[in-house]
Every structure is written in structure tokens, then in C-alpha cells.
PDB file of N, CA, C and O in Angstrom, chain B, residues numbered from 101:
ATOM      1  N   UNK B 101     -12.081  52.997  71.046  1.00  0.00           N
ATOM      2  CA  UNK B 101     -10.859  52.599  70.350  1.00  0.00           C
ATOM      3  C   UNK B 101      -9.798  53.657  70.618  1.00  0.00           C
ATOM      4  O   UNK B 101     -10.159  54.832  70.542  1.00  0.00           O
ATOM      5  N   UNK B 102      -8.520  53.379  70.925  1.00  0.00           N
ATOM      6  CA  UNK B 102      -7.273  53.948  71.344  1.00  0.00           C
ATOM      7  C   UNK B 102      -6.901  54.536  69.831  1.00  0.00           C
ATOM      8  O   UNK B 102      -7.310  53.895  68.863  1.00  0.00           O
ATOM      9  N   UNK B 103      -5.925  56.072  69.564  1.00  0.00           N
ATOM     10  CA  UNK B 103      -5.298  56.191  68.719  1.00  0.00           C
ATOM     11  C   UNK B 103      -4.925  55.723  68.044  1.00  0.00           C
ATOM     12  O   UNK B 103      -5.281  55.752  66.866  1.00  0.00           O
ATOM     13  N   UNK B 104      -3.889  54.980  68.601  1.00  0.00           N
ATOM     14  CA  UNK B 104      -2.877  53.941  68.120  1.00  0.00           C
ATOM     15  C   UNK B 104      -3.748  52.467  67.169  1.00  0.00           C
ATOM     16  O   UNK B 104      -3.227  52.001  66.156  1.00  0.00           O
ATOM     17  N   UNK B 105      -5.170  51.894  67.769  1.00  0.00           N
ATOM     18  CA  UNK B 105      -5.564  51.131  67.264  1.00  0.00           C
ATOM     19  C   UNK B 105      -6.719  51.928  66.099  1.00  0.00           C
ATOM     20  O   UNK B 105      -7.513  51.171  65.540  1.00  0.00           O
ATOM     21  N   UNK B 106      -6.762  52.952  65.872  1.00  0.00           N
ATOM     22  CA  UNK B 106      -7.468  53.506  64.951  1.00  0.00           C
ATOM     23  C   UNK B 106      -6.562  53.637  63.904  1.00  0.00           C
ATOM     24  O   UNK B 106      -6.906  53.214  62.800  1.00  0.00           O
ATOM     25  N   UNK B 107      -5.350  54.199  64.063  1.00  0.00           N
ATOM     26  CA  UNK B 107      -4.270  54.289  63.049  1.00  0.00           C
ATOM     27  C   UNK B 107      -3.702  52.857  62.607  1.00  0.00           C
ATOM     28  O   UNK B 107      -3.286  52.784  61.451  1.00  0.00           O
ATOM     29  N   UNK B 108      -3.644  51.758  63.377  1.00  0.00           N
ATOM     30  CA  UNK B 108      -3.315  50.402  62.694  1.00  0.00           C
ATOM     31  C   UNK B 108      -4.465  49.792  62.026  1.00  0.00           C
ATOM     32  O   UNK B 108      -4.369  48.944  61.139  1.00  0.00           O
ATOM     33  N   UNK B 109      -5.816  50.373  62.605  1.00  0.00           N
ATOM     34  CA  UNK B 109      -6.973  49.717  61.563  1.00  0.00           C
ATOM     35  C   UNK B 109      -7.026  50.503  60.017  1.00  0.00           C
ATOM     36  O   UNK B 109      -7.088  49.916  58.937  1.00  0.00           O
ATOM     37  N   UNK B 110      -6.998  51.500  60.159  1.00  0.00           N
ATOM     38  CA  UNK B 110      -6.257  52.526  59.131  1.00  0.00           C
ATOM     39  C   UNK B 110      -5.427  51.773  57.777  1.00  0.00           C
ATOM     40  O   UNK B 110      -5.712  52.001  56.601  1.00  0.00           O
ATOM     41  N   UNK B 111      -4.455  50.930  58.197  1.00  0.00           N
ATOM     42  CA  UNK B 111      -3.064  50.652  57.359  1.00  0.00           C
ATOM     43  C   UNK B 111      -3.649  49.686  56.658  1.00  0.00           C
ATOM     44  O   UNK B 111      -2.925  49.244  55.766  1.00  0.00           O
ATOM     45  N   UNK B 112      -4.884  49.115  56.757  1.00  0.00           N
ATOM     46  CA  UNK B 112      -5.351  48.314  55.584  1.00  0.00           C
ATOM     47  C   UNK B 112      -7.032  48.850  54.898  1.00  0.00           C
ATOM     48  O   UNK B 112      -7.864  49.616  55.385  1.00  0.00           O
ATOM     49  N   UNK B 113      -7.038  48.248  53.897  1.00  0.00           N
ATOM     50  CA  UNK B 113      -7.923  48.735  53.162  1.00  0.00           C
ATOM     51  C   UNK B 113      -9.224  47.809  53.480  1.00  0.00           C
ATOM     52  O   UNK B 113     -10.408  48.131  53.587  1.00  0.00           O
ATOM     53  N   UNK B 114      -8.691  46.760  53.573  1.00  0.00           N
ATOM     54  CA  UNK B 114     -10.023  45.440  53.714  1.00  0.00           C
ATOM     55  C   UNK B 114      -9.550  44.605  54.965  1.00  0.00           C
ATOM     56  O   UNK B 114      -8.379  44.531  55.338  1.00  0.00           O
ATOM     57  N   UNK B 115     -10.542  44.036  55.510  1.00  0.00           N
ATOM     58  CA  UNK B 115      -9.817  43.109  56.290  1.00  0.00           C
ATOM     59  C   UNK B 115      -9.192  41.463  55.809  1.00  0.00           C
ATOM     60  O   UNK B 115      -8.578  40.548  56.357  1.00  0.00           O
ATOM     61  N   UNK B 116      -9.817  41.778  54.357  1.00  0.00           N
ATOM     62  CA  UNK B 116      -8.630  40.355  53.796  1.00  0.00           C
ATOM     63  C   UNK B 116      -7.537  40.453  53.589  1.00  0.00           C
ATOM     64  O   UNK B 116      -6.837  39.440  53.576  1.00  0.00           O
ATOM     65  N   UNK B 117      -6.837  42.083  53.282  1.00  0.00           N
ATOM     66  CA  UNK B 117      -5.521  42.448  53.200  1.00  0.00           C
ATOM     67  C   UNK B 117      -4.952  42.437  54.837  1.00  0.00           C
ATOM     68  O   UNK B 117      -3.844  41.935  55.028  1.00  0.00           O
ATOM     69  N   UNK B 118      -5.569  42.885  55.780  1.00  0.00           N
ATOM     70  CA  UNK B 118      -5.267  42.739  57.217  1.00  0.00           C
ATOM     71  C   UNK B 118      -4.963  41.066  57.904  1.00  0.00           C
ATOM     72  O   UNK B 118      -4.383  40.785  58.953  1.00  0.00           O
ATOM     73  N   UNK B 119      -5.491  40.288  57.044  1.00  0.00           N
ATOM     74  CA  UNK B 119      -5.718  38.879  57.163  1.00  0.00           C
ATOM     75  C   UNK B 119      -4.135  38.111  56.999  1.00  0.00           C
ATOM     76  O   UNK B 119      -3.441  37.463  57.782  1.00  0.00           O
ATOM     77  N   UNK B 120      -3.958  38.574  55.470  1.00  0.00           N
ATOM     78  CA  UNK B 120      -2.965  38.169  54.993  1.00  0.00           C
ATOM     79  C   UNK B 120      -1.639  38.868  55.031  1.00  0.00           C
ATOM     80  O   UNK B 120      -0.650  38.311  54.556  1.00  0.00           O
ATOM     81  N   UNK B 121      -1.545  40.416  55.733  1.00  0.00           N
ATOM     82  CA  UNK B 121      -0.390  40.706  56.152  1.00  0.00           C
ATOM     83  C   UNK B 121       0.026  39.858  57.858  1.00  0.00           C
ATOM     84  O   UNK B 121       1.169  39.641  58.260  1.00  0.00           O
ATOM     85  N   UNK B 122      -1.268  39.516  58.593  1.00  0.00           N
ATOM     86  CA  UNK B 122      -0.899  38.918  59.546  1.00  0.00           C
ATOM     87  C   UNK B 122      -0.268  38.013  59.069  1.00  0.00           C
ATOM     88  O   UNK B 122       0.900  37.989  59.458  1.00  0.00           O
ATOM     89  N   UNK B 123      -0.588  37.142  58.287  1.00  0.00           N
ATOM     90  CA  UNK B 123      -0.067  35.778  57.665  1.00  0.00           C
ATOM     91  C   UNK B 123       1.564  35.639  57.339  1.00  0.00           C
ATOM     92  O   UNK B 123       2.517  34.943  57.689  1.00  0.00           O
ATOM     93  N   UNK B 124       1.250  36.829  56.383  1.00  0.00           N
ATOM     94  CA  UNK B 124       3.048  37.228  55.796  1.00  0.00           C
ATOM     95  C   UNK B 124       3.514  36.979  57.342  1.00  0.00           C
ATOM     96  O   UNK B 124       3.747  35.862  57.804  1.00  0.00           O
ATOM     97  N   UNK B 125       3.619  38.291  58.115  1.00  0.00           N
ATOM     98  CA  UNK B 125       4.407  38.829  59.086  1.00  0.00           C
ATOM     99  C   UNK B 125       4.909  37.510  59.923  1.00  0.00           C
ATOM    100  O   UNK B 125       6.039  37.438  60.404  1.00  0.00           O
ATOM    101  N   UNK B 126       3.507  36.043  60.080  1.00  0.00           N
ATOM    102  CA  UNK B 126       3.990  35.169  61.083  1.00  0.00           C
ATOM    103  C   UNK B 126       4.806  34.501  60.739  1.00  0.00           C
ATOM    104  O   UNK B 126       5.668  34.025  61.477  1.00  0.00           O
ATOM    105  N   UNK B 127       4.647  34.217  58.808  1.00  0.00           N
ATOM    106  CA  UNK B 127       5.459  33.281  57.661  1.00  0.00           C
ATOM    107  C   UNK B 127       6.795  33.852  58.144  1.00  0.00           C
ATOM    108  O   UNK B 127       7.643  33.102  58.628  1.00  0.00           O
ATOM    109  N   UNK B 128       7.026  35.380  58.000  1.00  0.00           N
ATOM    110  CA  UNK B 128       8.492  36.246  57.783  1.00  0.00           C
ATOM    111  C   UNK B 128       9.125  35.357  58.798  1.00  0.00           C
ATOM    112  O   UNK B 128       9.997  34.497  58.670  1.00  0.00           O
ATOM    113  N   UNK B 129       8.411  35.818  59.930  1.00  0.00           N
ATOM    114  CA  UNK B 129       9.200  35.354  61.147  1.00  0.00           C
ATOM    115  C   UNK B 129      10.118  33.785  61.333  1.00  0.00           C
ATOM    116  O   UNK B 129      11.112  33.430  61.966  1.00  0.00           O
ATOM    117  N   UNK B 130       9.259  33.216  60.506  1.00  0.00           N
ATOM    118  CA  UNK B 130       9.627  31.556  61.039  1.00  0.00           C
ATOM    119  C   UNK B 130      10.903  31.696  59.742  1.00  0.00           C
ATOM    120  O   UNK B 130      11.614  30.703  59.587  1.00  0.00           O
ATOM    121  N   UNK B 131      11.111  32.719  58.997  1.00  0.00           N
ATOM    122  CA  UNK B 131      12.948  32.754  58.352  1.00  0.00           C
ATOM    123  C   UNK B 131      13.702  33.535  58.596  1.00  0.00           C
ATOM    124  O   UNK B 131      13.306  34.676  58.834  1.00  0.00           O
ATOM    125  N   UNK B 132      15.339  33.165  58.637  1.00  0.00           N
ATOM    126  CA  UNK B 132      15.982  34.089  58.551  1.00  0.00           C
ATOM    127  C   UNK B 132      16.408  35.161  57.579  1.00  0.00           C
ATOM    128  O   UNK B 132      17.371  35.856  57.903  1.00  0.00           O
ATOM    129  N   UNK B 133      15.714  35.414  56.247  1.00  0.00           N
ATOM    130  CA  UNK B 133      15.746  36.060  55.652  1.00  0.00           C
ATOM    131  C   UNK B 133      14.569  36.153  54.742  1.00  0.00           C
ATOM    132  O   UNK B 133      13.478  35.709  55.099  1.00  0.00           O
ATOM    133  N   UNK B 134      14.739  36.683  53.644  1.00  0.00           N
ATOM    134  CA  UNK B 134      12.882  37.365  52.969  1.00  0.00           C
ATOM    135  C   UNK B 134      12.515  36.198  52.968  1.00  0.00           C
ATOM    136  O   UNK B 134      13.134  35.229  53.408  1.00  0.00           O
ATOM    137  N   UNK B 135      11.146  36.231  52.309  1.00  0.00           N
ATOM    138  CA  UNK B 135      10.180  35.234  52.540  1.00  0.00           C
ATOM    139  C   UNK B 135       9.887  35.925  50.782  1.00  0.00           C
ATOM    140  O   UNK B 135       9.984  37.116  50.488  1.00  0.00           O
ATOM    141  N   UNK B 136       9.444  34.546  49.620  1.00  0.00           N
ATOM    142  CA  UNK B 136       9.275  34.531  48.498  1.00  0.00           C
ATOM    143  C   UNK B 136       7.887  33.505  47.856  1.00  0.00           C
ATOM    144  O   UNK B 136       7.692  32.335  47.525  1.00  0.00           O
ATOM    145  N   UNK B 137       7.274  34.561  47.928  1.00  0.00           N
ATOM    146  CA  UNK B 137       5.942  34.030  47.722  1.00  0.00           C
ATOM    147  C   UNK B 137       5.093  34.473  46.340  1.00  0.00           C
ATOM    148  O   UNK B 137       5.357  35.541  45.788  1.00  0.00           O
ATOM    149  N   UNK B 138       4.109  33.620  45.849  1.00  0.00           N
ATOM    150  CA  UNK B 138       3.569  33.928  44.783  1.00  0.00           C
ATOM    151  C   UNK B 138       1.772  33.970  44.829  1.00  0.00           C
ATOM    152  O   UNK B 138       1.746  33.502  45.967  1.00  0.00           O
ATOM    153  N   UNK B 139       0.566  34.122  44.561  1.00  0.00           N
ATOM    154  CA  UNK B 139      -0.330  34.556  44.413  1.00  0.00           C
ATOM    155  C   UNK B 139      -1.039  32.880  44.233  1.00  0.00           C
ATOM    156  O   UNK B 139      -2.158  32.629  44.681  1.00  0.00           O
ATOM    157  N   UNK B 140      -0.398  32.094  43.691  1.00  0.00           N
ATOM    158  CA  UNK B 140      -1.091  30.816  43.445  1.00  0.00           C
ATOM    159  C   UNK B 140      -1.159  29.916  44.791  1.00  0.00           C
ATOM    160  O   UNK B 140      -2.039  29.154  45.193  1.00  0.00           O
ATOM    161  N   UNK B 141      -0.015  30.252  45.290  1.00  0.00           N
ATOM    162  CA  UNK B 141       0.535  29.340  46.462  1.00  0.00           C
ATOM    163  C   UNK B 141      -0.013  29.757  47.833  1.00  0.00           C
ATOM    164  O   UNK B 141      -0.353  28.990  48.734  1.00  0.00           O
ATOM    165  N   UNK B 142      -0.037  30.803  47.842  1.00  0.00           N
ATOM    166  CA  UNK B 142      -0.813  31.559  48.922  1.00  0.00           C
ATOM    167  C   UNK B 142      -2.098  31.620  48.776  1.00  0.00           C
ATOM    168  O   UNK B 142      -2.655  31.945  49.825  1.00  0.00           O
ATOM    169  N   UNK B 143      -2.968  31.395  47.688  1.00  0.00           N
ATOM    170  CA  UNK B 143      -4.034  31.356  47.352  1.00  0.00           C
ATOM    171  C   UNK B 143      -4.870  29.723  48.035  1.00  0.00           C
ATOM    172  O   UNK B 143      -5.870  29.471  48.706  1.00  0.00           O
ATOM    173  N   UNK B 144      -3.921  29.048  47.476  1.00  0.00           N
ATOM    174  CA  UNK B 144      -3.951  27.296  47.907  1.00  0.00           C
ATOM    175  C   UNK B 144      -4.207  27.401  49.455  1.00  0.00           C
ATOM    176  O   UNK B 144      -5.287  27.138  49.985  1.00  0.00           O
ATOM    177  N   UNK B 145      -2.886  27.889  50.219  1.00  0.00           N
ATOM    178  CA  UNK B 145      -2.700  27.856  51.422  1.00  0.00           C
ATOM    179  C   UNK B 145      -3.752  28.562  52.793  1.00  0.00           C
ATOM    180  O   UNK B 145      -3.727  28.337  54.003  1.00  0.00           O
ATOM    181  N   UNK B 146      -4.295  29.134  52.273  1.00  0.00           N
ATOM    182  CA  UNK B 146      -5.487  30.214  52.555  1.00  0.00           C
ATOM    183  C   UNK B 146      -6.905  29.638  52.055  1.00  0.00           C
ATOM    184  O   UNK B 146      -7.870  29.933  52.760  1.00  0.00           O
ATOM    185  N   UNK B 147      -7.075  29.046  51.198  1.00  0.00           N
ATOM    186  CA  UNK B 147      -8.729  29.128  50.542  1.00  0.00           C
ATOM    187  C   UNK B 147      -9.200  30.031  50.268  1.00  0.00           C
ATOM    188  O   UNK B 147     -10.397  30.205  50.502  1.00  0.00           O
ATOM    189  N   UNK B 148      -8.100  31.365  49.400  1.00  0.00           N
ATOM    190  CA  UNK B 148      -8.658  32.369  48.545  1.00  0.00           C
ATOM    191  C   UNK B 148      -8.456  32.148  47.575  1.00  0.00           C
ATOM    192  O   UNK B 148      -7.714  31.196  47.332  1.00  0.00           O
ATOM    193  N   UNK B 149      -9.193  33.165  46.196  1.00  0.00           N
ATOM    194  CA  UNK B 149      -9.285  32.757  45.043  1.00  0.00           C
ATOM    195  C   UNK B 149      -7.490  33.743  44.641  1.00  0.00           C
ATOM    196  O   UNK B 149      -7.008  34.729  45.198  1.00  0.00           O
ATOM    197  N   UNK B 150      -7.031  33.007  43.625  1.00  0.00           N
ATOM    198  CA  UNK B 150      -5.728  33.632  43.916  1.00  0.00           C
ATOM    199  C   UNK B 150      -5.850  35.352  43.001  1.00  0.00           C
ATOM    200  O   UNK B 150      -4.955  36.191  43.105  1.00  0.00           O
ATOM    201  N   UNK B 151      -6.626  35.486  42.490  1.00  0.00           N
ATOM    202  CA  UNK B 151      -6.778  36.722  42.072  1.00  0.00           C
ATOM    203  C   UNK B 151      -7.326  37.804  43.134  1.00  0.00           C
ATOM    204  O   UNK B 151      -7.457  39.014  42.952  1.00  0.00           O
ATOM    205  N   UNK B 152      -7.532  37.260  43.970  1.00  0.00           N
ATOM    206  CA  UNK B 152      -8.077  38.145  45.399  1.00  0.00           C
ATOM    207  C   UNK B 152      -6.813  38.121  46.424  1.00  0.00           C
ATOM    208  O   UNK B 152      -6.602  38.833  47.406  1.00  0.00           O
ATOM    209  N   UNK B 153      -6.081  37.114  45.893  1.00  0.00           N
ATOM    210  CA  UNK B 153      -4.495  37.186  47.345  1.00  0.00           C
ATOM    211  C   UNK B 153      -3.403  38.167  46.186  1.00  0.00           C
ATOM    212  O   UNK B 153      -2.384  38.737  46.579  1.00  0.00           O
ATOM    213  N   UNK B 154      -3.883  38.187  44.764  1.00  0.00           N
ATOM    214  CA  UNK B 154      -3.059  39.519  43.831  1.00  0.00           C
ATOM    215  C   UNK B 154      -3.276  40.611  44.003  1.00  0.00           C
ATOM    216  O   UNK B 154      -2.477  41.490  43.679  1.00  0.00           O
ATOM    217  N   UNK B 155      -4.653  40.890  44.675  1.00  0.00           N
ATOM    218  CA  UNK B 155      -5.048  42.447  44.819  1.00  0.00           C
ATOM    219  C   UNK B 155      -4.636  42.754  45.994  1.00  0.00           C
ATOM    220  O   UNK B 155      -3.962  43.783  46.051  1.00  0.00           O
ATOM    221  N   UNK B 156      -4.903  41.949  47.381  1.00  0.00           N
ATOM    222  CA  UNK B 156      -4.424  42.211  48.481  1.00  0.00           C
ATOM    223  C   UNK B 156      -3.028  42.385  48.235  1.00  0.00           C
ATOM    224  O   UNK B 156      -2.467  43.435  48.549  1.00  0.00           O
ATOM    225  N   UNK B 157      -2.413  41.413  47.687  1.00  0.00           N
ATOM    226  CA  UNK B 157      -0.277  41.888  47.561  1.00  0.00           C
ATOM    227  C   UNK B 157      -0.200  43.281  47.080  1.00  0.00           C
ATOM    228  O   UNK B 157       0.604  43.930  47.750  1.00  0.00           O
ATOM    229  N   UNK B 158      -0.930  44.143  45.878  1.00  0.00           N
ATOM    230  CA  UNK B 158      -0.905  44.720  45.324  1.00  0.00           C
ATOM    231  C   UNK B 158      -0.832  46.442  46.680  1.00  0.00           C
ATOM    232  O   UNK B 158      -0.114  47.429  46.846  1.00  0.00           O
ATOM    233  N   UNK B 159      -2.205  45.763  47.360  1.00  0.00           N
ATOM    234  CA  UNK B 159      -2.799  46.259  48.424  1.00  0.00           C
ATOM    235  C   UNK B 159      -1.554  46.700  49.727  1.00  0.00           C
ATOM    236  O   UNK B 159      -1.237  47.668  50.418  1.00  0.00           O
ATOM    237  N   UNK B 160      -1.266  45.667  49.554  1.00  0.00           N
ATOM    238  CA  UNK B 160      -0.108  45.635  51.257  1.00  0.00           C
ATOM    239  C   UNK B 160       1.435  46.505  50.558  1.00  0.00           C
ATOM    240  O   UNK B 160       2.181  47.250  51.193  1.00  0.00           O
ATOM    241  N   UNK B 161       1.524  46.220  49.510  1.00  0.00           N
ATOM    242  CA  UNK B 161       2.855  46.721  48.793  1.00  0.00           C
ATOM    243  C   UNK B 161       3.120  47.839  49.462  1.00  0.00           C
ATOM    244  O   UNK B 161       2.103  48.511  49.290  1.00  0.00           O
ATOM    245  N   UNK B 162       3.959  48.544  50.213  1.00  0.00           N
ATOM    246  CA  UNK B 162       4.801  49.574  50.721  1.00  0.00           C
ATOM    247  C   UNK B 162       3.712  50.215  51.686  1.00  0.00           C
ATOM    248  O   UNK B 162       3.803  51.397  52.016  1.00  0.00           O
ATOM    249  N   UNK B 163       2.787  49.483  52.082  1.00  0.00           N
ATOM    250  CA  UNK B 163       1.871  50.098  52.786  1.00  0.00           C
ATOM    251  C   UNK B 163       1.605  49.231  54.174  1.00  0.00           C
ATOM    252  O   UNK B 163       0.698  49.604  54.918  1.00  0.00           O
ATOM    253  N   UNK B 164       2.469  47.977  54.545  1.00  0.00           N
ATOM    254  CA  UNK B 164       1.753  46.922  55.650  1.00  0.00           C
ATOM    255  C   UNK B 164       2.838  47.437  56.612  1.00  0.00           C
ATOM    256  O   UNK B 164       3.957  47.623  56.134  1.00  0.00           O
ATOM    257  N   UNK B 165       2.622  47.696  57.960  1.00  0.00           N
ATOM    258  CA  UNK B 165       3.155  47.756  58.778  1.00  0.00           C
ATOM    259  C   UNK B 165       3.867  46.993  59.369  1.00  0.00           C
ATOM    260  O   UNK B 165       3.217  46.218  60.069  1.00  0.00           O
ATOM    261  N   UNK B 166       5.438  46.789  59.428  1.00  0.00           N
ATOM    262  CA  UNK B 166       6.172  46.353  60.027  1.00  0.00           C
ATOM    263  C   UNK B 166       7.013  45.294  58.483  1.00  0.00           C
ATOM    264  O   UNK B 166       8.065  44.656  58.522  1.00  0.00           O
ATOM    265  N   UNK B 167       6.188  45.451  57.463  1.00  0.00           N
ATOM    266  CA  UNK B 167       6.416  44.598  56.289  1.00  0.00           C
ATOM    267  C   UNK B 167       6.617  45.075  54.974  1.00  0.00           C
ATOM    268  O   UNK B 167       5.597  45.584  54.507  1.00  0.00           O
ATOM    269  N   UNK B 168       7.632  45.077  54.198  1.00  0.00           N
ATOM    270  CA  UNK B 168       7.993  45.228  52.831  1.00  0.00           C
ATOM    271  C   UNK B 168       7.286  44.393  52.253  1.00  0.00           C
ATOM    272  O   UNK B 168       6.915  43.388  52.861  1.00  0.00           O
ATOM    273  N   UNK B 169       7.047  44.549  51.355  1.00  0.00           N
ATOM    274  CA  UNK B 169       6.182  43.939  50.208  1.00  0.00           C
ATOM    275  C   UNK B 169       6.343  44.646  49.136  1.00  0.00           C
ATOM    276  O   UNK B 169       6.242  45.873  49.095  1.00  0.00           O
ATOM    277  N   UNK B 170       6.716  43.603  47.802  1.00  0.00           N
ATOM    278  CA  UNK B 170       7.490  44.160  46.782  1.00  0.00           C
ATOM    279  C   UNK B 170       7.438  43.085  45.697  1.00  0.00           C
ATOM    280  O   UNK B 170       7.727  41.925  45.991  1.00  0.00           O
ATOM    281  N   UNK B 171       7.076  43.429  44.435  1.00  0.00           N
ATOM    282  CA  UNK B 171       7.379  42.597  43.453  1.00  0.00           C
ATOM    283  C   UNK B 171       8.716  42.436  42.653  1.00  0.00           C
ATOM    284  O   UNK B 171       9.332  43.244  41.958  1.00  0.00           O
ATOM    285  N   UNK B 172       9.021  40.818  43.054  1.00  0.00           N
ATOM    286  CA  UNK B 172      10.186  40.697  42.437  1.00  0.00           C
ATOM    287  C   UNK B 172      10.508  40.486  40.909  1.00  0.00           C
ATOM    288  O   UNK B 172      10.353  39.478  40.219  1.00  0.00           O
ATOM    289  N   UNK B 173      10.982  41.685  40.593  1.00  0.00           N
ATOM    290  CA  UNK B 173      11.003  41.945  39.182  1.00  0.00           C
ATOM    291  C   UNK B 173      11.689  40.747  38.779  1.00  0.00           C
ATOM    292  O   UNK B 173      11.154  40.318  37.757  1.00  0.00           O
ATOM    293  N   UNK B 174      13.047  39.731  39.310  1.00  0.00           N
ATOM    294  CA  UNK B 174      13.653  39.039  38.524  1.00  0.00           C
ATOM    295  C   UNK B 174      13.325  37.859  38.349  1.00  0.00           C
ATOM    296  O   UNK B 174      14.032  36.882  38.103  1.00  0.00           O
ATOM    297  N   UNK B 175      12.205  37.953  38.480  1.00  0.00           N
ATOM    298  CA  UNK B 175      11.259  36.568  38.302  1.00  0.00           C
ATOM    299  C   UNK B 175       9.955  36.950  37.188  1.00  0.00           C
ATOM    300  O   UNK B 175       9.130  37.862  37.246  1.00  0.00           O
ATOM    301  N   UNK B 176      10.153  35.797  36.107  1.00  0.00           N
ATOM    302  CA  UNK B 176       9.361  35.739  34.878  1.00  0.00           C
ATOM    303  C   UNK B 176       7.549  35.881  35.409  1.00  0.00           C
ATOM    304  O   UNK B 176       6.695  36.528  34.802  1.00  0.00           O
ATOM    305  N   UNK B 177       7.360  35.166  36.543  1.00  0.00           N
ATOM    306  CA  UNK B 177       6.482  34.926  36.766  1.00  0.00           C
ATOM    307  C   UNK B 177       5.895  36.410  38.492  1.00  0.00           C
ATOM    308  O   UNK B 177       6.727  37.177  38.977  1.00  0.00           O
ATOM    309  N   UNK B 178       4.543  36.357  38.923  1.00  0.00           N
ATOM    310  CA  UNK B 178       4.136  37.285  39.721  1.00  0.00           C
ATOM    311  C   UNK B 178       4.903  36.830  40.745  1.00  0.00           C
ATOM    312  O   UNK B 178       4.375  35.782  41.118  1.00  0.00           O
ATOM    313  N   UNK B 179       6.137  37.122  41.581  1.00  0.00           N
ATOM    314  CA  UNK B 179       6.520  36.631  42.452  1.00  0.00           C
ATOM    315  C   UNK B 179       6.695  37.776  43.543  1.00  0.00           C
ATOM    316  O   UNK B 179       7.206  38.818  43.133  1.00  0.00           O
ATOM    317  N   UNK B 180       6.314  37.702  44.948  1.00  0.00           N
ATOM    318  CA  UNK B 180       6.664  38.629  46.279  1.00  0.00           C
ATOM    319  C   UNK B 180       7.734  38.713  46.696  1.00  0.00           C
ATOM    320  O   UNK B 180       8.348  37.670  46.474  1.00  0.00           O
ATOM    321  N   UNK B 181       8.310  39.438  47.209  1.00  0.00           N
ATOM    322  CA  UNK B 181       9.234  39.560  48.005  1.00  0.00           C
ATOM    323  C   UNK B 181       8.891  40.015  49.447  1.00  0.00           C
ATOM    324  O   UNK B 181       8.559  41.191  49.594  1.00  0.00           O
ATOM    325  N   UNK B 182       8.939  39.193  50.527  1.00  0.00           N
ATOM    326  CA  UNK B 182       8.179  39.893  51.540  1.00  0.00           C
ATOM    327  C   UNK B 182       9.529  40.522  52.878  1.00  0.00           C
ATOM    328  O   UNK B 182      10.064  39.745  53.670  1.00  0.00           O
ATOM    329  N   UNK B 183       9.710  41.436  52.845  1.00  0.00           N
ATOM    330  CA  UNK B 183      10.913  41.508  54.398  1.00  0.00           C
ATOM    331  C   UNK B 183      10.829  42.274  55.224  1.00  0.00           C
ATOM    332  O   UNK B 183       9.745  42.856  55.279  1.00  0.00           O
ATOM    333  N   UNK B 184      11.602  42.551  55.972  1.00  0.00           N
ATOM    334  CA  UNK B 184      10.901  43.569  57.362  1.00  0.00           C
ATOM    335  C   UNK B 184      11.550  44.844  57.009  1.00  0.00           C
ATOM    336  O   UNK B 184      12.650  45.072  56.504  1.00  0.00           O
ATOM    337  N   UNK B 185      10.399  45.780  57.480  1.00  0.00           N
ATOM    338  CA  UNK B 185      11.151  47.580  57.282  1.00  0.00           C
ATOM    339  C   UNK B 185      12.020  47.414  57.921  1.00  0.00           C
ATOM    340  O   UNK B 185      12.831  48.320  58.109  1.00  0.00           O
TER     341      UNK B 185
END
């Protein structure tokens, strides 16, 4: 294994958080601006239990490469904010 791919295996904790930042990153792409996602919906969309796509968000938060991840406070409910560094 190369540096570079030791340090990107590195940036996640599990490979279900590695799973689902791929996911974000392909979602980001297909908008022109953030991408607003929630734990239920992504849970659906995936076939995870959605309390396991809350820990991974929790997981990726200021830590996924190439990806912001952030809880949007102005929402009543658990909502993401996903956008590019």
C-alpha cells in the first residue's frame, strides 16, 4: 500500500462511514450547491438501520475528505448539511 492510500484509509473509522462518504461525495456532485440530507432518508436509500447512517454522519463530520459535513442547526429536526472543503 502507497502513502497516500494508507493516509486515505486512515480518514475513516469504519468502512460503513467510508461507504457513505463515497455516497455523499457522488450525491454532492450531481448539485450545484449543498446537498441536505437527514439520517431517515439515507437510511431508506442505503438499507441501513438509520441509527447506524447517525453515527457514521456524526463520524464523517469535519473529518471526510474532500467533504463538509455539518449539522444544520436551523432545522428542528437531525438534518446534514453536506458541501465541499
Amino acid at each position: 500500500m502507497t502513502v497516500a492510500g494508507s493516509n486515505a484509509a486512515s480518514a475513516y473509522r469504519s468502512y460503513g462511514a467510508k461507504r457513505l462518504a463515497e455516497y455523499l461525495r457522488a450525491e454532492r456532485g450531481r448539485t450545484d450547491g449543498d446537498l441536505y440530507v437527514n439520517g431517515d432518508r439515507l437510511a431508506d436509500e442505503l438499507g441501513r438501520p438509520p441509527a447506524e447512517i447517525e453515527r457514521h454522519l456524526r463520524e464523517l463530520s469535519g473529518s471526510s475528505p474532500g467533504l463538509r459535513i455539518s449539522l444544520d442547526s436551523d432545522s428542528p429536526r437531525a438534518v446534514w448539511r453536506v458541501s465541499r472543503r
